[in-house]
Residue, then its C-alpha position, 0 to 999 in steps of 0.5 A: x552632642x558632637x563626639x569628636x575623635x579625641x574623646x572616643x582614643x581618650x574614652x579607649x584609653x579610661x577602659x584600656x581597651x585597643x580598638x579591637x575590644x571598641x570594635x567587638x563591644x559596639x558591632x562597629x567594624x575594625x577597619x570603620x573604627x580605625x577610619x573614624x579615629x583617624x580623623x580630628x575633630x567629630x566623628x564622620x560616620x553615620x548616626x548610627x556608628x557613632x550611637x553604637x560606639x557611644x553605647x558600648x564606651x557609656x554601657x562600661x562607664x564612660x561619660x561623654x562631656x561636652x561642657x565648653x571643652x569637651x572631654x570624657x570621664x570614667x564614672x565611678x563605681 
């Protein structure tokens, strides 16, 4: 699954997180987020970036979509 910089501003957003709360929750620096984001489309970072950034959005609920437009969701409760 290719997670796009859209998805991970729209995944924040569900969590109202800033980058810093991403940032703190996945390991993943500040500045590599903000670098990341900055881009449309996938995610240009590592494989390893992008599981660490996936996991902390999935660890608090969110669930990536990626069925013909891709897309986030907040799983419930």
């Amino acid at each position: 699954m290719h997670i796009t910089s859209e998805q991970m501003r729209a995944a924040r957003a569900l969590l109202r997180w800033d980058q810093k709360a991403l940032s703190e929750a996945s390991g993943v620096p500040l500045t590599t987020l903000k670098r990341v984001e900055a881009q449309s489309g996938p995610l240009a970072a590592h494989g390893r970036t992008i599981a660490a950034l996936q996991g902390a959005c999935e660890r608090n609920g969110i669930i990536f979509l990626n069925d013909g437009e891709p897309g986030v969701r907040l799983r419930k409760p």
